[in-house]
PAZAPA-4460 file (N, C-alpha, C; in steps of 0.05 Angstrom, whole numbers, plus 32768, in hexadecimal, padded with zeros to 4 digits):
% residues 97
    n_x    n_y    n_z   ca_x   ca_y   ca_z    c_x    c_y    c_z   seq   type   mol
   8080   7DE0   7EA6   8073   7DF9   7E9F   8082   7E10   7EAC     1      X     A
   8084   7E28   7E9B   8090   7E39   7EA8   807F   7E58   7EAA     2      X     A
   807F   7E4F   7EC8   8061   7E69   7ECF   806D   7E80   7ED4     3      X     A
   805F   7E99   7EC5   8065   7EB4   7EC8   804A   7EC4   7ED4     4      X     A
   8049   7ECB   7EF5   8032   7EE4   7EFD   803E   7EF9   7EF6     5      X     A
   802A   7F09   7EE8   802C   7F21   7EE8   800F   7F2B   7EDD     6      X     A
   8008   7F47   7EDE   7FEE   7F54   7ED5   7FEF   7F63   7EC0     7      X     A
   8009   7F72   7EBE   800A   7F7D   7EA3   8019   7F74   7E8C     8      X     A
   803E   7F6C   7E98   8048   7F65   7E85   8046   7F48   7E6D     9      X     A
   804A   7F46   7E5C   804A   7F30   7E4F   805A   7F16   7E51    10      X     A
   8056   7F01   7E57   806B   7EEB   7E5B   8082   7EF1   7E4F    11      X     A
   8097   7EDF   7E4F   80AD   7EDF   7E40   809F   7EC0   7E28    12      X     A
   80A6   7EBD   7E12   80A6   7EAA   7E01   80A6   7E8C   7E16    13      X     A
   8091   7E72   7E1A   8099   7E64   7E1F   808F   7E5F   7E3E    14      X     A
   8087   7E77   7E49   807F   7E7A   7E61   805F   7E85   7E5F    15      X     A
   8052   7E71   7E76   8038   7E75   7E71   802E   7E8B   7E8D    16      X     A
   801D   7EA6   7E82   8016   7EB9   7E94   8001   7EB1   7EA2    17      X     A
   8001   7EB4   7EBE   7FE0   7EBE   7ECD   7FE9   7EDA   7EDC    18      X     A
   7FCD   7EDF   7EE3   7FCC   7F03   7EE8   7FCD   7EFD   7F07    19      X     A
   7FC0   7EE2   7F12   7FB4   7EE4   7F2B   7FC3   7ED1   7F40    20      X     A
   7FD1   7ED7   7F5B   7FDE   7EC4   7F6E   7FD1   7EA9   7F6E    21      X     A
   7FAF   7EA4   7F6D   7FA2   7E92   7F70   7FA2   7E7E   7F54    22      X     A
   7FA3   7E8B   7F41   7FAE   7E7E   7F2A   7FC7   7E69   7F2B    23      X     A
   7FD6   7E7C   7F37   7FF2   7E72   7F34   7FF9   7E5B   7F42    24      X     A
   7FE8   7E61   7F55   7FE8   7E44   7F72   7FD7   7E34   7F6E    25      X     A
   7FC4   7E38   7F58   7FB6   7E16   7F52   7FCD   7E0E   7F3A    26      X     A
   7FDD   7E21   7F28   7FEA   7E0F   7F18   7FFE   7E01   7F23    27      X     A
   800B   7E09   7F41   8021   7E03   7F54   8017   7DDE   7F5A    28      X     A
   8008   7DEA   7F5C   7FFF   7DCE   7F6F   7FF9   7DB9   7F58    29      X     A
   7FF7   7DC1   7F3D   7FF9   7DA4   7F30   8019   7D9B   7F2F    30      X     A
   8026   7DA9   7F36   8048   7D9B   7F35   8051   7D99   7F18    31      X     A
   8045   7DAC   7F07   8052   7DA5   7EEC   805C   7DC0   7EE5    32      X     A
   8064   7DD5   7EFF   8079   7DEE   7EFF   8090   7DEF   7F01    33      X     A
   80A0   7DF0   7EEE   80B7   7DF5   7EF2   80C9   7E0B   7EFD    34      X     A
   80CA   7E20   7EF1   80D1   7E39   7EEE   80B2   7E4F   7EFE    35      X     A
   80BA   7E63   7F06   80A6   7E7D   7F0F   80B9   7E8E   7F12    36      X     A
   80A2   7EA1   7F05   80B0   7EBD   7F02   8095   7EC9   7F10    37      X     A
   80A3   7EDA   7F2A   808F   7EF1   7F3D   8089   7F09   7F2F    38      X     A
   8075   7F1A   7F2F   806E   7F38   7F30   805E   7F38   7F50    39      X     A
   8067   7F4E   7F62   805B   7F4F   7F7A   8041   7F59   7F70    40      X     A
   8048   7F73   7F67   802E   7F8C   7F65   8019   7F80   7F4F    41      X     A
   7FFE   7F75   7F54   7FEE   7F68   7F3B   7FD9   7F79   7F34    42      X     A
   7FD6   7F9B   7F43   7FC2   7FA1   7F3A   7FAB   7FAD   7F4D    43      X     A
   7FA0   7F95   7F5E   7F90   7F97   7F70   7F9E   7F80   7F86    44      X     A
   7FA3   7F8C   7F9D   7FB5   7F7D   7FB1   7F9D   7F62   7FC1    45      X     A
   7F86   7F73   7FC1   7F6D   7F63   7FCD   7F6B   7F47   7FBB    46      X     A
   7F76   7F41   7FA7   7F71   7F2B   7F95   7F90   7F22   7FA1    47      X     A
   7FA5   7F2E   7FB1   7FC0   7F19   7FB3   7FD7   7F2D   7FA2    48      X     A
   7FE4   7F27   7FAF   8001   7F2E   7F9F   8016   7F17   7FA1    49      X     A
   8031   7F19   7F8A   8040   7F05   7F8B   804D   7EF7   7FA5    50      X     A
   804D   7F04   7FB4   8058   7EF9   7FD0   8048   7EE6   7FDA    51      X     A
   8029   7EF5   7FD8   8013   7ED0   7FDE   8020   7EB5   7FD8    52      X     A
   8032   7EC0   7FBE   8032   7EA2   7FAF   8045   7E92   7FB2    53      X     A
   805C   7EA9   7FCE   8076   7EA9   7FD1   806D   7E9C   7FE9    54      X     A
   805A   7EA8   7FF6   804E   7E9C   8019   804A   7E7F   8012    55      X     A
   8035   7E75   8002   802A   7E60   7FF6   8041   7E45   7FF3    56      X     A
   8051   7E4B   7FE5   806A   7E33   7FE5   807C   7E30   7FF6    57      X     A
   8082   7E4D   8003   808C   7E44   8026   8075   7E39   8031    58      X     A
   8063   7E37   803D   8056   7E25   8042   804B   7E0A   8040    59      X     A
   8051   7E0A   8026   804E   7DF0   8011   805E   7DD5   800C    60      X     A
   8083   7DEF   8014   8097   7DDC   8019   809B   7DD6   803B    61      X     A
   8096   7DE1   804D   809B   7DDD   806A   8084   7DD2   8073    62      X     A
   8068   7DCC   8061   805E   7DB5   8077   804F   7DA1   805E    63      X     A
   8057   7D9C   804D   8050   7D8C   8037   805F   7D82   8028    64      X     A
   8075   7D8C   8028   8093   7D85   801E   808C   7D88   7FFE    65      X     A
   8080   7D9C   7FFB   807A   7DA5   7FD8   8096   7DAF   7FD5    66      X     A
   8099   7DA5   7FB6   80B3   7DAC   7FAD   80B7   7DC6   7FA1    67      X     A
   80BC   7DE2   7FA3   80BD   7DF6   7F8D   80C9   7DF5   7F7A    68      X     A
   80BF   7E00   7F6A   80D0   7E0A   7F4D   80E7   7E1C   7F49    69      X     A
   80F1   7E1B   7F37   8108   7E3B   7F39   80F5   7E50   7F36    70      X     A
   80FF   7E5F   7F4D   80EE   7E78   7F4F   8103   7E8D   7F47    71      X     A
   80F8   7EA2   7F45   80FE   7EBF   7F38   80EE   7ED2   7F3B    72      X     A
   80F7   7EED   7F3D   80E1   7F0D   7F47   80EA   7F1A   7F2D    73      X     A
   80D3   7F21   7F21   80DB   7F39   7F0D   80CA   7F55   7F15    74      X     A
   80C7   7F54   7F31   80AD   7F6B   7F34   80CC   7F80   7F35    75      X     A
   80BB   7F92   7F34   80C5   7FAF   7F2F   80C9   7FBF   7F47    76      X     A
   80B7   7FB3   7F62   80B1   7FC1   7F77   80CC   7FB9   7F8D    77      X     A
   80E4   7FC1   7F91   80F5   7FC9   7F9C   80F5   7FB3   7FB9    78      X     A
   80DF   7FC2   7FCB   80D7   7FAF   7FE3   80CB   7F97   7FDE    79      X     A
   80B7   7F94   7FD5   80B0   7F80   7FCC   80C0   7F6B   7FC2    80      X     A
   80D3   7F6E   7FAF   80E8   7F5E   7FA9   80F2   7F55   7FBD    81      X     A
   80F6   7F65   7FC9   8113   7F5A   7FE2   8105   7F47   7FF5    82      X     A
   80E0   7F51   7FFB   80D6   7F42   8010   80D9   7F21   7FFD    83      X     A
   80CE   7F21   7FE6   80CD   7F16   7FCF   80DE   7EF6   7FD2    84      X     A
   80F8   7F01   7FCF   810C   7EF5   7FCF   8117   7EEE   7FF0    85      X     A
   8113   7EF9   7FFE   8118   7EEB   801E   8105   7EDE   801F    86      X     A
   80EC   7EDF   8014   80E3   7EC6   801B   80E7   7EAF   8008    87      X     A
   80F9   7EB6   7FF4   80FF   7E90   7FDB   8111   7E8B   7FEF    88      X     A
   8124   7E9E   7FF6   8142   7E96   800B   812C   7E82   801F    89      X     A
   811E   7E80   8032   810A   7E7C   8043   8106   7E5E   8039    90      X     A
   80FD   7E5C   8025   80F7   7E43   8019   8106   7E39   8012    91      X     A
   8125   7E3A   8008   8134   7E2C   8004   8148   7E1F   801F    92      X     A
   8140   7E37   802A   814A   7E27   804F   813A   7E17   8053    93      X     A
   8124   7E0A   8053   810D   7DFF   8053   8111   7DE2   8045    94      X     A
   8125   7DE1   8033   8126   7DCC   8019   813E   7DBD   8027    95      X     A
   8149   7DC6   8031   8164   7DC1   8035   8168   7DB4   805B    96      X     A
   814A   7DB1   8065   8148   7DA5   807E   8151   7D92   8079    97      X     A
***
């Protein structure tokens, strides 16, 4: 499956949307994700933003040995990206113990 968070935009063809970090991490956890695509900014930050979901699988891979998916950021938000992406860097140091 190839999971797309985001709140406003529309998936790409092929890729299935949720709005919500907590969404995204019960579909994680069935192991049938391939691909994720991030949006940080969802709206209301009190419900999570994409980095939750970025925290979530670094943690998932360093004490559970969960496997991630190819990940990807399409958020728009500049910092966020960058925090975004140091933390997949994070997790792929993580893979590679």
């Amino acid at each position: 499956m190839k999971l797309f968070l985001d709140d406003e935009r529309t998936a790409p063809e092929g890729w299935v949307r949720v709005r919500r970090p907590g969404s995204a991490i019960k579909l994680l956890k069935t192991g049938q994700v391939t691909d994720l695509s991030l949006d940080h900014d969802l709206g209301n930050e009190r419900r999570g933003t994409g980095y939750d979901v970025v925290l979530w699988i670094e943690e998932a891979v360093a004490t559970e040995g969960f496997v991630p998916p190819k990940m990807t950021v399409h958020s728009s938000n500049a910092s966020a990206r960058a925090k975004m992406e140091a933390g997949m860097e994070r997790i792929r140091q993580y893979e590679g113990r």
